[in-house]
N, C-alpha and C positions, 0 to 999 in steps of 0.2 A: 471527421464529423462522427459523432453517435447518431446512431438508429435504433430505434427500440418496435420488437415485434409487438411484445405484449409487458401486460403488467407484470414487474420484475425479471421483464429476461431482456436485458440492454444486449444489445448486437453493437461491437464498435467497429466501425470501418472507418480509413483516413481519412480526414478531411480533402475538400479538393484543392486547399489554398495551400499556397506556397509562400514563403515566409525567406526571404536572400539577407535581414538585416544583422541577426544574432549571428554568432558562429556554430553552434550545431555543431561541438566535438562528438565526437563517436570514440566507443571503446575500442584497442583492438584485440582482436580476437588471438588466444593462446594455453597453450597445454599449462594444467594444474598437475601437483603432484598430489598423492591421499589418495587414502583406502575409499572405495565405493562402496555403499551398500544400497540393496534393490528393499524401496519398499513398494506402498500399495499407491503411492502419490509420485510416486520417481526414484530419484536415483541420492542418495544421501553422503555426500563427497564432507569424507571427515579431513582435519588440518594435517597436514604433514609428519608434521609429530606431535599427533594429541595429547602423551603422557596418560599420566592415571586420575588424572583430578576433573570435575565436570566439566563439561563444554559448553559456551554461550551457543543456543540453535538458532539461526534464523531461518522461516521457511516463507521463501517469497513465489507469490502466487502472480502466474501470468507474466510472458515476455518470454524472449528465448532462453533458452537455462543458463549459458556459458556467460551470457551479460551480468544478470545476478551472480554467479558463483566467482565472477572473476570482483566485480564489486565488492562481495564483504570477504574475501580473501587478501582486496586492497585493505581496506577499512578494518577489520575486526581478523588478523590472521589466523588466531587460534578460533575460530569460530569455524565447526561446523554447518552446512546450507543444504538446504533442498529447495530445489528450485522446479515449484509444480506449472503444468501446462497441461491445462485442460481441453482447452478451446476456444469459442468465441464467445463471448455474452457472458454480464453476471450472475443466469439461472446455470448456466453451466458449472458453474465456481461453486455456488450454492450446492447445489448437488450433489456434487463430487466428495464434499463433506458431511453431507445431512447424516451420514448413522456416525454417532460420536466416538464410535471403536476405529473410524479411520485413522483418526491422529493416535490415537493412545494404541494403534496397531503401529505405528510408526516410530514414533518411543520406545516401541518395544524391538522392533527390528533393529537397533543399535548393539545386540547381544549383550545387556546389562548396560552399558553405559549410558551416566545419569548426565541432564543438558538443565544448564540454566545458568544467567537467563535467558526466557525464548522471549523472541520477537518474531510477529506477522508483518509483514512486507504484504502488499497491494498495487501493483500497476496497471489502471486502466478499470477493466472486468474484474480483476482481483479482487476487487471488495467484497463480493458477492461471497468468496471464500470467507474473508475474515467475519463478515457479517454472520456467517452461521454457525462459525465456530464461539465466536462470544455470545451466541444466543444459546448455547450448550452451557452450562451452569457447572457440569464438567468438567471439562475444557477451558473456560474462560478463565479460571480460578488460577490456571498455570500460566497464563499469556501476563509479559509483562510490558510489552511493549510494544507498542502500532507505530508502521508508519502508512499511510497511504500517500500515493505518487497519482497526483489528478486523476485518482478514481473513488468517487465517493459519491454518486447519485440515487436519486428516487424519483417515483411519478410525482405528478403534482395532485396536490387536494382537488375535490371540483370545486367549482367550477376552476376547468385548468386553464383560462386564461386571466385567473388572477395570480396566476403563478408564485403558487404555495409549496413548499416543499411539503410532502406526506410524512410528518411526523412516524408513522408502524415503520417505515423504510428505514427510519434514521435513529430510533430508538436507542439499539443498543451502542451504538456511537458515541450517542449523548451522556450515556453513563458510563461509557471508558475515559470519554473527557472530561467528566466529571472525579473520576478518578485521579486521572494525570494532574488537573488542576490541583488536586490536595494535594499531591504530591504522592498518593500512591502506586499509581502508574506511569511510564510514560506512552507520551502519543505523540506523534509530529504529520501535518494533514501540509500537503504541497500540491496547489493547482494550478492549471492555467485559468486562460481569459475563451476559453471554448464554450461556446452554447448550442447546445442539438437543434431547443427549439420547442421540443414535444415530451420532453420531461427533463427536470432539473439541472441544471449544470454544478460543476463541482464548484462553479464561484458562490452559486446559490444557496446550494447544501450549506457551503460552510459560514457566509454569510447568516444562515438558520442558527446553526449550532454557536456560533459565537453570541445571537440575540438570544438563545435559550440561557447561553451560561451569565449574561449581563455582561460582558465585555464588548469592546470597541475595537474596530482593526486603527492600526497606525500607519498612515503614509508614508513609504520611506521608498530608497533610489539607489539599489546598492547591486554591486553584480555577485551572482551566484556561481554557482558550480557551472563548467562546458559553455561559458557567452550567457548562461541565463541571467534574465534579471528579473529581481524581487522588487515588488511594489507596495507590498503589503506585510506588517506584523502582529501579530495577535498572540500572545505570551503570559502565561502564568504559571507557577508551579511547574508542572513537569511539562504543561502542553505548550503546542506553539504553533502558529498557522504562519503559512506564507504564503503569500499570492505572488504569481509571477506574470509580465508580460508574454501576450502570443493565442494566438487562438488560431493556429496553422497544426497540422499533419505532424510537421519537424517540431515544433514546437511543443508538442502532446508526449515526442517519441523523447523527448527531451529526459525525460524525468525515471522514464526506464535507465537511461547509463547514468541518472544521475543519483542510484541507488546508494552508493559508495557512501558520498558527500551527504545522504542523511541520515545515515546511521551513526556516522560522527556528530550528527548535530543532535539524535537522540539519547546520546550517552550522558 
């Protein structure tokens, strides 16, 4: 379950339900080879043998590091990762990024070597990250591609028991999808069926963003990555939403190892 202290600082703690029907693969956990480099957000684990030509970056924000770093090491081998861990809540994510020489300090810690394309990764609180980096006008110009992993919330409008999602919260979202949709960006948004209660769920959010952009989700019954199942598709251009069944604990933790499987699906 999410708990929210205040406005824009979600606190996520597990749910209390338990969930026996999906299978709930787990990654396992094992030593990578590649150069490390320290920046100001972590630890920056380049491919094995990069060579001299640019490198795809992905930097995923929130969960434990080894889970992402072995994900897009499955999925994108020659892709360098960093995988940041900040804390709990999406003000903390926010934060951690707000002076916009974070990232472009981190860019630069590769000792000249140039990355792209970059992708932002999001599980959970992690949005809170991506969200202030595409509100950097700086920054955002280089990101080429989103995915978030059922984490994409905001407060509600008041009155909040008409349960509005707050458009200021979700702004710059709308206009990365709006991007993806042309086909200049991509974005890929994967949620569960989890509702806090006391501000927006990620069914919600994206539920918004699909009525903002005139599209429709479509119904559909298909299994996903680790026992998950997809219930829902929403696609255009380069964007594409899925809803998945599950509104449990296991079911949330689901979409952290299921980083792999959508980075393939954002290529």
């Amino acid at each position: 379950m999410l708990i929210p202290i205040l406005a824009f600082q979600l606190v996520q703690a597990p749910s209390p339900m338990v969930e026996n029907t999906r299978a709930h693969e787990r990654l396992q956990r094992h030593d990578l080879a590649g150069q490390r480099i320290q920046t100001k957000l972590g630890s920056l684990l380049l491919p094995e043998h990069p060579g001299s030509h640019k490198l795809p970056l992905v930097i995923h924000f929130h969960g434990e590091s080894w889970i992402a770093e072995q994900s897009v090491r499955q999925s994108m081998p020659k892709a360098a990762i960093l995988a940041v861990q900040l804390g709990s809540g999406s003000r903390v994510y926010g934060e951690g990024v707000q002076d916009p020489q974070v990232l472009q300090s981190v860019l630069a810690s590769a000792a000249g070597r140039q990355f792209g394309p970059v992708y932002l990764s999001g599980f959970s609180a992690g949005y809170g990250a991506i969200r202030q980096i595409l509100r950097q006008p700086g920054n955002a110009g280089w990101v080429d591609g989103v995915i978030l992993l059922d984490g994409i919330h905001s407060d509600y409008e008041p009155p909040a028991e008409a349960r509005h999602p707050l458009p200021a919260d979700l702004d710059v979202f709308l206009e990365f999808a709006r991007q993806a949709a042309a086909g200049r960006k991509r974005m890929l948004v994967l949620h569960s069926e989890i509702f806090p209660g006391s501000f927006a769920s990620t069914t919600e959010t994206t539920d918004w963003l699909i009525a903002q952009l005139g599209l429709k989700r479509k119904a559909i019954l298909h299994w996903g990555p680790l026992g998950m199942q997809i219930l829902s598709e929403t696609h255009t251009g380069r964007l594409r939403v899925l809803g998945f069944a599950g509104n449990s604990a296991p079911d949330h933790v689901d979409f952290l190892h299921a980083l792999g499987w959508a980075l393939k699906q954002l290529k």
